[in-house]
N, C-alpha and C positions, 0 to 999 in steps of 0.2 A: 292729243287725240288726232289731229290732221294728219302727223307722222305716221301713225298706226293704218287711216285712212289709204293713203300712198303707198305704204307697204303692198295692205290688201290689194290696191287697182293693180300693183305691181306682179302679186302674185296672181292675179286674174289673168294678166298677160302672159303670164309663163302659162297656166293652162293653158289659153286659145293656142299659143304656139304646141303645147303639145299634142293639145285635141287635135291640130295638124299631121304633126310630126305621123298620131295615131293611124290618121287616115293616109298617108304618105308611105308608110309602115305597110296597113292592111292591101294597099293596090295594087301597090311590089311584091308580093308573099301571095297575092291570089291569083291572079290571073295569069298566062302562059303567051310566050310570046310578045309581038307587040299590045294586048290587051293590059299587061301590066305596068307599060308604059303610059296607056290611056288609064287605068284605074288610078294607078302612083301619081298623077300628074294630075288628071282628070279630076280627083275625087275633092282631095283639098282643094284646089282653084275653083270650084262651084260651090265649098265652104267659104271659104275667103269670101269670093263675092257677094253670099246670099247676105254673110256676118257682113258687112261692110254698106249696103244697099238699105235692108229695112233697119231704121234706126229709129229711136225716140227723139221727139225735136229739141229738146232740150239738153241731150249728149252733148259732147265738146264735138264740134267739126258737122258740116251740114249733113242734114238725110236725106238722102235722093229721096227715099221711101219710105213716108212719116207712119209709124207704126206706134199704137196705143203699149203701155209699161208692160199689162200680163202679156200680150203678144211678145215683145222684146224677151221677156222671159220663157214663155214656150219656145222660141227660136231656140235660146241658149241652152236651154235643158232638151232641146233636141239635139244639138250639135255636140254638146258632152256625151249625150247619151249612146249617140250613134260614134264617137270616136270609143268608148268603152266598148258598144257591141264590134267594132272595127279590131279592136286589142282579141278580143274574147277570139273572134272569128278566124285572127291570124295568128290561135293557138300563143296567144301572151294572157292568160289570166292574172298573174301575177301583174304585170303592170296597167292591165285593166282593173283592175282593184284598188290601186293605189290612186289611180287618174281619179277613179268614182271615189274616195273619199275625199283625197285634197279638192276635189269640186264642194261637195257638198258641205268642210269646214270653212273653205272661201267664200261660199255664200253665207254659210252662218254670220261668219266676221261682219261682212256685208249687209248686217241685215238691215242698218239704216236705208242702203239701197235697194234692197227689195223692198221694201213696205214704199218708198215715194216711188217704187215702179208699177208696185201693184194699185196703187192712188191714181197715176194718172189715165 
């Protein structure tokens, strides 16, 4: 069961990376000129950091910024969400579709970890 565990945080990691990639994708593809430099660059680097900042205390690695479980999880389902509208918006339905289900089977997996997040 641990195995299975590690897989899932595993593939939770490859989403956030791609939630990235999504929004890396959308700021290059939108904007004109040097704005696409700031959105491409701009947009994930203030994901990064928001994802990295509010954290629940008891995660591995400290939290700047202790943040209650459903909080932790509104964050997350904002950050997938908006990498999905980021896909949609930069004309990729297709792999915004795919982002929005591999989220939402990796949270099923997960769901030990949603219920102690929605707990604390």
């Amino acid at each position: 069961m641990k195995t299975i565990k590690m897989i899932n945080l595993g593939v939770h990691f490859l989403l956030e990376v791609g939630g990235l990639a999504a929004l890396i994708y959308w700021g290059f593809n939108t904007g004109a000129g040097l704005m696409k430099i700031v959105l491409g660059v701009g947009a994930p680097l203030l994901a990064a950091v928001i994802w990295g900042t509010f954290r629940v205390p008891n995660d591995p690695g400290k939290a700047p910024v202790a943040i209650r479980g459903p909080v932790r999880l509104l964050l997350e389902a904002a950050f997938f969400g908006l990498a999905v509208i980021a896909l949609i918006g930069a004309g990729q339905p297709t792999p915004a579709a795919l982002l929005a289900m591999a989220v939402i089977v990796n949270y099923a997996l997960m769901a030990e970890r949603v219920r102690r997040l929605l707990r604390q």
